[in-house]
C-alpha positions as CSV (number, residue, x, y, z in Angstrom):
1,X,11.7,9.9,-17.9
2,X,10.2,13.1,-16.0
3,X,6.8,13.6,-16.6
4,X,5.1,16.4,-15.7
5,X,0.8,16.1,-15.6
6,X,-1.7,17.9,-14.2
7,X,-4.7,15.8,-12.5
8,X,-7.8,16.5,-10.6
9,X,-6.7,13.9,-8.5
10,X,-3.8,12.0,-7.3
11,X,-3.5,8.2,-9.6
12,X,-1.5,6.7,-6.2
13,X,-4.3,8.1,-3.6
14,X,-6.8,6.4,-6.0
15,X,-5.1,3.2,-6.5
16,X,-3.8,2.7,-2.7
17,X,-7.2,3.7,-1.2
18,X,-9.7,2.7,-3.9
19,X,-11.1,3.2,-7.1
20,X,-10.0,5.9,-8.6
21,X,-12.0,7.8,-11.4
22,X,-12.3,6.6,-14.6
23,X,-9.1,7.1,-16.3
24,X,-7.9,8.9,-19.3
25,X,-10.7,11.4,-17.9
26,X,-10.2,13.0,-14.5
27,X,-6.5,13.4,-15.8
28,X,-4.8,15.1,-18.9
29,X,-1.8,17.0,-19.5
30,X,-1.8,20.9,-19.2
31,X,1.6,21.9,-18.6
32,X,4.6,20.1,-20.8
33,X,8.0,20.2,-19.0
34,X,11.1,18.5,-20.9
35,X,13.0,16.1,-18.4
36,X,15.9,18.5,-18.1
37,X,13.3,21.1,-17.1
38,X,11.8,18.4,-14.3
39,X,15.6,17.8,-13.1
40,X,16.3,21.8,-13.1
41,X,13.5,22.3,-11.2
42,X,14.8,19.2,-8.6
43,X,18.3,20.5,-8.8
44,X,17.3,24.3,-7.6
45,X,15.7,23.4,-4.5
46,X,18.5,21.0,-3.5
47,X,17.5,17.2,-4.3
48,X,20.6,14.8,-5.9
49,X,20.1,14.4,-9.3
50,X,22.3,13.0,-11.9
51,X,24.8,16.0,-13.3
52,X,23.5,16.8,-16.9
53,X,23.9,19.1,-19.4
54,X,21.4,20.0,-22.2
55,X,22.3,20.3,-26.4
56,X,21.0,21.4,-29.3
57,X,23.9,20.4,-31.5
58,X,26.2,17.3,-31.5
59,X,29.1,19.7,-30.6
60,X,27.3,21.0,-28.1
61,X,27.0,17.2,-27.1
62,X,30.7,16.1,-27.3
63,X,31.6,19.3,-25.3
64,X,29.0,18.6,-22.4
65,X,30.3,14.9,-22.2
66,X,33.9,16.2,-22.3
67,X,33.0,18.3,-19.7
68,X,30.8,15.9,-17.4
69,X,34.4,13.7,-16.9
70,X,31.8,10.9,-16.2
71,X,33.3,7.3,-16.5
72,X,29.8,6.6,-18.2
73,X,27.4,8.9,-19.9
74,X,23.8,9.0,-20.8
75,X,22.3,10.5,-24.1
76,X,19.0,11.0,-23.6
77,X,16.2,12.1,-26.5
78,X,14.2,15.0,-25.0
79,X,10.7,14.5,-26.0
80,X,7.0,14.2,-24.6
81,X,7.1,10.7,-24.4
82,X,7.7,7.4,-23.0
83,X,9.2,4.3,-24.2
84,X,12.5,6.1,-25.7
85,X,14.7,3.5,-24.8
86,X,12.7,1.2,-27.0
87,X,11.9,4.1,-29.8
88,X,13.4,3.8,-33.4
89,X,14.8,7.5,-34.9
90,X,13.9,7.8,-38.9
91,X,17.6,8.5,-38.9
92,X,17.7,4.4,-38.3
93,X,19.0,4.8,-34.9
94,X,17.5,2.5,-32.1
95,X,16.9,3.4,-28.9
96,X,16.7,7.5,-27.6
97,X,18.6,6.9,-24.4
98,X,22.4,5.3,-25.1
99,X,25.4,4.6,-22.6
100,X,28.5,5.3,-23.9
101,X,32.0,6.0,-21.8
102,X,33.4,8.0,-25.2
103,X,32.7,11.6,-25.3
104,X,33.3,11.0,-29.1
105,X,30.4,8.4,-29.4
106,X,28.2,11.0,-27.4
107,X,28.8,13.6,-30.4
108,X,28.0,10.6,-33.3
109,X,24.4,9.8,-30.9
110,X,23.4,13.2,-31.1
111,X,24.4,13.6,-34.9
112,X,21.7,10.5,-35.3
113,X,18.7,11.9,-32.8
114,X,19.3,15.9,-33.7
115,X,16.8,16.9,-36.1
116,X,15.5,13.3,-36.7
117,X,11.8,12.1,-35.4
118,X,11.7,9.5,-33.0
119,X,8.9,7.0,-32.6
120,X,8.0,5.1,-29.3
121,X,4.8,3.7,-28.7
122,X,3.5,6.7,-27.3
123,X,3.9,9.3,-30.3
124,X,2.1,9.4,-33.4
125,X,3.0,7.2,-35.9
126,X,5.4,9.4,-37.4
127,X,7.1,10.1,-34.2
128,X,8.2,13.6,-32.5
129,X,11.1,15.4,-34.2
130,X,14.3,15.8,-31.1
131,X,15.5,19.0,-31.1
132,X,17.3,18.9,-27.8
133,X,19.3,15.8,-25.9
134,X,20.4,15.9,-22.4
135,X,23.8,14.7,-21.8
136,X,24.3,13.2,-18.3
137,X,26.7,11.0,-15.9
138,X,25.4,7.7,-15.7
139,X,25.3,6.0,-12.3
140,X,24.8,2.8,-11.0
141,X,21.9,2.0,-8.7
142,X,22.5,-0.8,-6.2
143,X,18.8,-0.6,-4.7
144,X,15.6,0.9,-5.8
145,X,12.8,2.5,-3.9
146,X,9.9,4.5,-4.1
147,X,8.8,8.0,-2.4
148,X,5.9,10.1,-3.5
149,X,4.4,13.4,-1.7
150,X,0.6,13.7,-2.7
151,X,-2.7,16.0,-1.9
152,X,-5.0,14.0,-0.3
153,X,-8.5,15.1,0.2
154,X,-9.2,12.5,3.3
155,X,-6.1,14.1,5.2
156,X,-6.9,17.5,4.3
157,X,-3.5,17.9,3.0
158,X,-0.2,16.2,2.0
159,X,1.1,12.9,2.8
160,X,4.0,10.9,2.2
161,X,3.9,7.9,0.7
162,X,6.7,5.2,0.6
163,X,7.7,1.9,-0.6
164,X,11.4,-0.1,-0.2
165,X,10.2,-2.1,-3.2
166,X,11.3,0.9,-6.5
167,X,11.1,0.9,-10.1
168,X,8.5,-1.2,-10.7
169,X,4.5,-0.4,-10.7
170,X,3.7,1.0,-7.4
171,X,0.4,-0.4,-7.7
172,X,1.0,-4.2,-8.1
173,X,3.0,-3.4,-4.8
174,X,0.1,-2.4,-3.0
175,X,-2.1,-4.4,-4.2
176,X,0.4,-7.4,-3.8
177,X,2.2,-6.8,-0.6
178,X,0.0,-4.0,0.8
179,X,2.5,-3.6,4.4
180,X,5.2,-2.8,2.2
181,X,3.4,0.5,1.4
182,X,4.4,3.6,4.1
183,X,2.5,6.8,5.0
184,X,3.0,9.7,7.1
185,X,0.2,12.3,7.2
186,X,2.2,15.9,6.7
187,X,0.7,18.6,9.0
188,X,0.7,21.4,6.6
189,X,1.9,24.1,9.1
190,X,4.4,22.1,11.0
191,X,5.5,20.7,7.7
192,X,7.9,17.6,7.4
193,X,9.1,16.6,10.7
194,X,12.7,15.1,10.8
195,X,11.1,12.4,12.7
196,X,9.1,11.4,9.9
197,X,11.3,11.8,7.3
198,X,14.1,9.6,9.6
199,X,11.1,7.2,10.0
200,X,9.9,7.2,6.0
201,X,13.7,6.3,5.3
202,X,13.9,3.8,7.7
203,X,10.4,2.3,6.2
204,X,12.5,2.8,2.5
205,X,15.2,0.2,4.0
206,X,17.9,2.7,4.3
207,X,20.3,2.5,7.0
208,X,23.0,3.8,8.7
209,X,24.3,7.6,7.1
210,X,22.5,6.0,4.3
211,X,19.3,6.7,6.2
212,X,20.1,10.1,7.4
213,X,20.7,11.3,3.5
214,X,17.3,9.9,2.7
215,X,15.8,11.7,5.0
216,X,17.0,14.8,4.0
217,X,16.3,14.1,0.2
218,X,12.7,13.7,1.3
219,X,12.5,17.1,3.6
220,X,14.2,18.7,0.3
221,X,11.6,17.0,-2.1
222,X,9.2,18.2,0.2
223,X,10.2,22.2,0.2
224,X,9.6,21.7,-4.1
225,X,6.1,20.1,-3.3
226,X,5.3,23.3,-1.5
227,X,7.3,25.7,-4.0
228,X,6.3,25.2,-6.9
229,X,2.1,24.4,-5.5
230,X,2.4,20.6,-6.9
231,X,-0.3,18.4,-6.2
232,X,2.2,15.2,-6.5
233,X,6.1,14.7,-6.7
234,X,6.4,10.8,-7.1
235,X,10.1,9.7,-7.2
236,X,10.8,6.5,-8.4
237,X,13.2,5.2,-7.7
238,X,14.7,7.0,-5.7
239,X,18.2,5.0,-5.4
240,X,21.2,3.9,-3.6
241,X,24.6,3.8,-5.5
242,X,27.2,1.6,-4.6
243,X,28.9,5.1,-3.8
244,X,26.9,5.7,-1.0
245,X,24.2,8.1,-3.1
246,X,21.1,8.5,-2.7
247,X,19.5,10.2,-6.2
248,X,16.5,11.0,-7.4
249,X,16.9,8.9,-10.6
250,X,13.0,9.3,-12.0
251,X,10.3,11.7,-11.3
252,X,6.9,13.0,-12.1
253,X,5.4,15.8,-10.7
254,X,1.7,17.2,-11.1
255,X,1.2,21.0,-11.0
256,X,-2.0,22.9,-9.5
257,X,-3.2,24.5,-12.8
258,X,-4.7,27.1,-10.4
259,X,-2.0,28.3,-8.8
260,X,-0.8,29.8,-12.4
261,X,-0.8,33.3,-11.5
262,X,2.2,33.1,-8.8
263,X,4.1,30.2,-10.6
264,X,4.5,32.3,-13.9
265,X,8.4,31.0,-14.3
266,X,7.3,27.6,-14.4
267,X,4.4,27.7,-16.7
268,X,6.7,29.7,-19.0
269,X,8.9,26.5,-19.8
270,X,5.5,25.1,-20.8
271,X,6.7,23.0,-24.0
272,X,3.3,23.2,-26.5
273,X,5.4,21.8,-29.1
274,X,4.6,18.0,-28.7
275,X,0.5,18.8,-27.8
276,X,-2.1,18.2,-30.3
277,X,-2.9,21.7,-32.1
278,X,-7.1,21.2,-31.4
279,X,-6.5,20.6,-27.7
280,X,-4.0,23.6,-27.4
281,X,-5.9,25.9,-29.8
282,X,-9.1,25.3,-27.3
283,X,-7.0,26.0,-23.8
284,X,-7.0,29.4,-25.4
285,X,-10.5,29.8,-24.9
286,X,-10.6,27.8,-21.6
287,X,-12.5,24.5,-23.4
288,X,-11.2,21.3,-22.4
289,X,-10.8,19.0,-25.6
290,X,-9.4,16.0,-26.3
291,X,-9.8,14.2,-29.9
292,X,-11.4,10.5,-30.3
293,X,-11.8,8.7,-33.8
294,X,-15.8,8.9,-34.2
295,X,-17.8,11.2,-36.3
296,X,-20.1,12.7,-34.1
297,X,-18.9,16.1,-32.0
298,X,-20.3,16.0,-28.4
299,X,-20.3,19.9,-27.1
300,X,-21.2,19.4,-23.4
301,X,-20.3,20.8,-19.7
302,X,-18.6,18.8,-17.1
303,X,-16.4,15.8,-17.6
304,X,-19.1,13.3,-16.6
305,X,-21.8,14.5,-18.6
306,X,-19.4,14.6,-21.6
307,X,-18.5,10.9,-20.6
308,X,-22.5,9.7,-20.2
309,X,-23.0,11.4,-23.8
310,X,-20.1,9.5,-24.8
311,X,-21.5,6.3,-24.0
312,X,-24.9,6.6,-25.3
313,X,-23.6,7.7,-28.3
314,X,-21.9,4.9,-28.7
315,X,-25.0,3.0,-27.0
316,X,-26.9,3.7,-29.9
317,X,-24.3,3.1,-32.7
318,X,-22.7,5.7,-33.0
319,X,-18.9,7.0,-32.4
320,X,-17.7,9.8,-30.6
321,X,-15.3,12.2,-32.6
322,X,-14.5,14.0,-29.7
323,X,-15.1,15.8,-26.0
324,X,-14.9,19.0,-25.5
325,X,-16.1,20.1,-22.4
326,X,-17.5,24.1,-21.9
327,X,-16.7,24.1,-18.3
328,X,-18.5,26.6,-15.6
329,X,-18.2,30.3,-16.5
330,X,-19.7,30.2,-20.0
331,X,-19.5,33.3,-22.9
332,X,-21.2,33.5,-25.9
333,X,-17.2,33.7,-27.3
334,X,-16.4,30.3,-26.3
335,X,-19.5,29.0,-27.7
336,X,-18.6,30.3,-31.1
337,X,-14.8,29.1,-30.6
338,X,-16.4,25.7,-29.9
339,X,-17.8,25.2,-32.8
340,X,-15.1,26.9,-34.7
341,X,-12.9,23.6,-33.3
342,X,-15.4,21.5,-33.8
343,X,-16.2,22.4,-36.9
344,X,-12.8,22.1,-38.1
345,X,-12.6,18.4,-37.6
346,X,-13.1,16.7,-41.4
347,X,-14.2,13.5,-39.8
348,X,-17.5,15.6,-37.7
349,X,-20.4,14.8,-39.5
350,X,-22.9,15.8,-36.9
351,X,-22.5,17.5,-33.7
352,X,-24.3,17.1,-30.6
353,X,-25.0,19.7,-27.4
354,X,-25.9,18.7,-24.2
355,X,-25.7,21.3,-21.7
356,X,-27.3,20.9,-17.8
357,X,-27.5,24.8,-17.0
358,X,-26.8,24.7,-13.1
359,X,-24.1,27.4,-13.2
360,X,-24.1,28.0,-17.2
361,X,-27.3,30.0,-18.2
362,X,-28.9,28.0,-21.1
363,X,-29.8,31.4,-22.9
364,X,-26.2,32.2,-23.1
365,X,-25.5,28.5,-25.1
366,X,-28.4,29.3,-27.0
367,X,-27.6,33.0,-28.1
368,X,-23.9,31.1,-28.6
369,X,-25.1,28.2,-30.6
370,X,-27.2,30.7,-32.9
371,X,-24.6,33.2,-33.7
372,X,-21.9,30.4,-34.8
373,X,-24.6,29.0,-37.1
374,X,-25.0,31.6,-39.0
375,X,-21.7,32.8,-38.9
376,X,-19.7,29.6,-39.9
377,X,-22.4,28.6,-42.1
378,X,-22.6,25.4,-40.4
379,X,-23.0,22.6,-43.2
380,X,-23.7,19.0,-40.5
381,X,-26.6,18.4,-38.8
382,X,-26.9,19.8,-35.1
383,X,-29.1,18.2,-32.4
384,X,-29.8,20.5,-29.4
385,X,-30.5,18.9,-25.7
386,X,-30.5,21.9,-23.0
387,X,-31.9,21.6,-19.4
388,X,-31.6,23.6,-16.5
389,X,-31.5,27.5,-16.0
390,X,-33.2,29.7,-18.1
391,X,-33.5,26.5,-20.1
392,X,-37.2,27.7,-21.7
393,X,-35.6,31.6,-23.0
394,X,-33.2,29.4,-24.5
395,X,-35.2,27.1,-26.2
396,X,-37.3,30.0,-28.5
397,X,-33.9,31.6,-29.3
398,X,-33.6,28.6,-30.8
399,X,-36.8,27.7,-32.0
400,X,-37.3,31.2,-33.8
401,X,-33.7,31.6,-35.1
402,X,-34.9,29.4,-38.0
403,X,-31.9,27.3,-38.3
404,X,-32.1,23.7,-38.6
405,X,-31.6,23.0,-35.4
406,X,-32.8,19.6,-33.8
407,X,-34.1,19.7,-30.7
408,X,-34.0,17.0,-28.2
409,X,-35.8,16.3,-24.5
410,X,-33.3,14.3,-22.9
411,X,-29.6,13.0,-23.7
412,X,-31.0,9.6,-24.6
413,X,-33.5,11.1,-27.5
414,X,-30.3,13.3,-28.3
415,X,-28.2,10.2,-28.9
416,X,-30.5,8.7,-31.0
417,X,-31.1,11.5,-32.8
418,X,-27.2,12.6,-33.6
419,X,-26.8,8.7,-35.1
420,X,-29.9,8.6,-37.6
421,X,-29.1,12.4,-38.6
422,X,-25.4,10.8,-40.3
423,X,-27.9,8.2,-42.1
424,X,-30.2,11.2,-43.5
425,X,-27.5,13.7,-44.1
């Protein structure tokens, strides 16, 4: 399965070197790629992948197989998601990935996936409806490793990063059997050096021509890392056939959101399909949001304020329903947008700012907050804590807007204040 994320900062550097950050925060997915996409991508700048074909129909299907002349073949669902080998299709088919060595049975697969929803214990409980399959050859992997290229801040740069223990959790290996983890600090001018990549192979356990091939798989896994402006290409495994292969069998790779502007081919196979409507709706604006199961809407700036107001709300007995995070360069627009989203949400029965004005001008939230009151006739209550620039224009907008507006003096008297208003409203 190919996933395709984009973090603030590398999981492996995290795990190998220390604590990472908290997760399900400092990462969430932005751009969607398909696995075919992932393996196009690989294919294009030259790394061995399996030879696959993608359908939309089971003709389609029986054709590609027919045309693969694989002596096994691999159906494989093409959603968002992991766990597809376990998944169950409302169709009654088990399983989204199947070997076959039939071309028929390929076309009789894709009859039971095609248009059917598929459940895994990643999707919603209702599953993801497939409306593609990739058909590929199905080879045989006689040893497993692992290779990953990452951005690490204390190396100002990239950095290889290497195991010959693949295909299982690369951190139990380094936290197990710590020497069995290989680096190589990339000089980002110089680029790979065939030394290193002969050496990273060697480190990966392969030997002989074997080693050679490896090498070159790494320098070619290297030139996407730099092509497309990733900020990880992990790779496991990476495998040795019986053949005398070595294939990129599994991938993920993690895209600079930044670097949009000049990688305008790959953000256009962006797949928004399979992403929750709220959080794509709100990307529109630039707002970061991501759903939770509580009641009360936190509307803050910066991930860890938004994760403090979290946890006081819940401190205090209360649940989060959400966090959705305003970011830097703030408009009166996005304000209103905000609480168009948030407002949206059946299960929001209060909603609660908290804004530190360093870079955002308080006055701006205020004038915001004020005009999206009025204009969305906002029925929950709506506690107010805003600190920082311009903070004391923005608290008379507020104050003589003659909204119900609660105001708070710090994020703990906001907390308390957001619970007791869903006992009074």
């Amino acid at each position: 399965f190919f996933s395709v994320l984009l973090c603030g900062k590398s999981d492996i550097i995290g795990n190998l070197e220390g604590p990472g950050s908290l997760p399900g925060w400092s990462c969430r997915r932005w751009l969607n790629l398909q696995e075919y996409q992932s393996k196009k991508l690989m294919q294009e700048s030259g790394v061995a992948v399996q030879r696959f074909f993608v359908a939309e129909t089971a003709s389609e299907a029986r054709a590609a197989a027919r045309r693969l002349n694989a002596k096994e073949i691999v159906v494989k669902a093409q959603i968002l998601a992991g766990g597809r080998g376990k998944g169950l299709f409302d169709s009654g088919l088990r399983g989204g990935v199947h070997l076959t060595k039939d071309p028929a049975v390929v076309g009789e697969l894709a009859e039971q996936m095609l248009g059917f929803n598929l459940t895994t214990k990643q999707t919603p409980k209702e599953g993801v409806k497939v409306k593609t399959v990739m058909v590929a050859e199905a080879l045989d992997i006689s040893r497993e490793t692992y290779f990953a290229i990452l951005m690490d801040r204390s190396c100002n740069g990239p950095v290889l990063v290497g195991s010959p223990q693949g295909g299982v959790d690369i951190e139990e290996v380094a936290a197990k059997s710590p020497e069995l983890i290989f680096k190589e600090v990339v000089d980002i001018v110089d680029g790979v050096r065939d030394e290193q990549a002969l050496r990273m192979a060697a480190n990966l356990g392969f030997k002989g021509p074997l080693e050679r091939q490896a090498a070159d798989q790494i320098k070619r896994l290297y030139d996407l890392f730099l092509k497309v402006d990733a900020t990880q290409v992990e790779v496991n495994p990476l495998g040795e056939t019986p053949e005398g292969r070595v294939v990129c069998f599994d991938a993920k790779i993690n895209f600079d959101d930044n670097a949009e502007f000049r990688q305008k081919d790959v953000f256009a196979m962006d797949d928004m399909t399979e992403s929750d409507p709220t959080e794509t709706e709100a990307a529109k604006y630039d707002l970061k949001y991501i759903g939770l199961d509580g009641n009360i809407a936190c509307f803050v700036n910066g991930a860890g304020l938004a994760m403090a107001t979290c946890d006081i709300i819940d401190l205090h007995g209360g649940k989060p329903a959400n966090f959705l995070d305003l970011g830097g360069g703030v408009k009166e627009s996005q304000v209103y947008q905000a609480f168009k989203l948030l407002t949206a949400d059946p299960k929001v029965e209060a909603i609660l700012v908290n804004i530190f004005g360093g870079i955002v001008n308080c006055a701006i939230i205020a004038n915001g907050i004020t005009k999206a009151c009025r204009e969305l006739e906002l029925k929950v209550p709506l506690v107010v804590r805003l600190e920082g620039t311009n903070v004391e224009e923005a608290k008379r907008i507020l104050s003589e807007s003659g909204l119900p507006i609660t105001a708070a003096h710090d994020l703990d008297d906001a907390a308390k204040k957001a619970v007791a208003s869903i006992a009074k409203h």
